[in-house]
One Martini backbone bead per residue (centre of mass of N, CA, C, O) as a GRO file, in nm:
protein
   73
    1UNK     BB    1  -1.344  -1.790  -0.248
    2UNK     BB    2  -1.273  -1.627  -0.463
    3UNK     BB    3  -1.068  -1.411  -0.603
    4UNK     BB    4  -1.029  -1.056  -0.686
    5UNK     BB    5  -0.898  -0.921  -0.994
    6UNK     BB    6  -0.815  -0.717  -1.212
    7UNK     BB    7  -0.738  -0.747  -1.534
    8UNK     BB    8  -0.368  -0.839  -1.539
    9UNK     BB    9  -0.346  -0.900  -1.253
   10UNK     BB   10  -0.076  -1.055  -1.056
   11UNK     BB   11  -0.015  -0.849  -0.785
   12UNK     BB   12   0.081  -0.775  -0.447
   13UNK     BB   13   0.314  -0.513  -0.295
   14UNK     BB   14   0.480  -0.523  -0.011
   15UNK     BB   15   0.736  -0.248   0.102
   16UNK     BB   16   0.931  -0.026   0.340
   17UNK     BB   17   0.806  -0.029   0.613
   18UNK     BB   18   0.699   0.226   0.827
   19UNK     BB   19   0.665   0.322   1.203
   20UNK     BB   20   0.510   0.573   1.366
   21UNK     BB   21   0.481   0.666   1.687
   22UNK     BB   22   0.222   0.963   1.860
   23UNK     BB   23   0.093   0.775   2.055
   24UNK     BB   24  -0.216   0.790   1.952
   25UNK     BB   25  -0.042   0.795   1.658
   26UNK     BB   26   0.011   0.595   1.318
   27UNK     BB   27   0.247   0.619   1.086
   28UNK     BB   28   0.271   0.490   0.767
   29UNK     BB   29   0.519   0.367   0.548
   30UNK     BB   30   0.576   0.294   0.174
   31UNK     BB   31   0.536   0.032  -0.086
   32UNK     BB   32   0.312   0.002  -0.371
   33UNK     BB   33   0.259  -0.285  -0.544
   34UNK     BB   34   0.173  -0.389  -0.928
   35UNK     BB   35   0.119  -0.658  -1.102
   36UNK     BB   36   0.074  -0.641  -1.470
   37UNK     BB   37  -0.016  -0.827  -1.768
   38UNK     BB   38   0.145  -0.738  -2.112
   39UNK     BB   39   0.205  -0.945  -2.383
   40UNK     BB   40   0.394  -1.135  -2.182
   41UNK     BB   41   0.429  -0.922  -1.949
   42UNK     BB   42   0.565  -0.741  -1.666
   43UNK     BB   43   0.396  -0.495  -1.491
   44UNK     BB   44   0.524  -0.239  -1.281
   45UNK     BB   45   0.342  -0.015  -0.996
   46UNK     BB   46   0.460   0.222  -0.807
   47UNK     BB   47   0.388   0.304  -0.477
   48UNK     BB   48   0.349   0.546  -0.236
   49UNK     BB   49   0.243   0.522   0.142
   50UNK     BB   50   0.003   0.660   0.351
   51UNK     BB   51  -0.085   0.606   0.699
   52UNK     BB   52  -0.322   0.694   0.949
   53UNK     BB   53  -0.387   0.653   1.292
   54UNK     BB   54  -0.620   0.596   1.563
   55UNK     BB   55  -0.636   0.552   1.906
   56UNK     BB   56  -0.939   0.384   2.074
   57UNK     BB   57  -0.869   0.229   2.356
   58UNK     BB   58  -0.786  -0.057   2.167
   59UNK     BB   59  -0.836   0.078   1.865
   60UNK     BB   60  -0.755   0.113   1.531
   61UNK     BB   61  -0.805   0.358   1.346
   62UNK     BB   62  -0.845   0.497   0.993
   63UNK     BB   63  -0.775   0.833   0.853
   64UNK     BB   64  -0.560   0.830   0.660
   65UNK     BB   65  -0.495   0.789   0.305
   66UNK     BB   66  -0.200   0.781   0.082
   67UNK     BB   67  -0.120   0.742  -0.261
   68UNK     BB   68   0.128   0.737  -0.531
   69UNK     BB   69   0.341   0.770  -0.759
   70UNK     BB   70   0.664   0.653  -0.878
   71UNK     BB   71   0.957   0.717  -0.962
   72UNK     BB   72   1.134   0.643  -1.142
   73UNK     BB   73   1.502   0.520  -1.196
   0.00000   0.00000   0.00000
């Protein structure tokens, strides 16, 4: 099965994830990046997300999540 992307994306990367666990709930955070090629450059577009799961017997479920953009440096 082909990957589906939308049109000039060409990546997606995550980095600085970090785990939080309380008893059972485990909070992500970290940086999620998208790379879209515009005009022969490529452009980063970096959001910052939290996800929040819910732990129920033996499986993990997904409560929450958020991701907004990250300000420039």
């Amino acid at each position: 099965m082909a990957e589906h992307r939308p049109e000039g994306e060409v990546e997606n990367r995550i980095s600085e994830t970090r785990v939080r666990l309380y008893g059972d709930t485990a909070v992500l955070t970290g940086i999620y990046a998208v790379v879209y090629e515009s005009n022969d450059r490529n452009i980063v577009r970096e959001n910052r997300y939290t996800d929040t799961y819910i732990k129920r017997g033996r499986r993990w479920y997904l409560a929450a999540s958020h991701f907004s953009l990250r300000r420039e440096r």
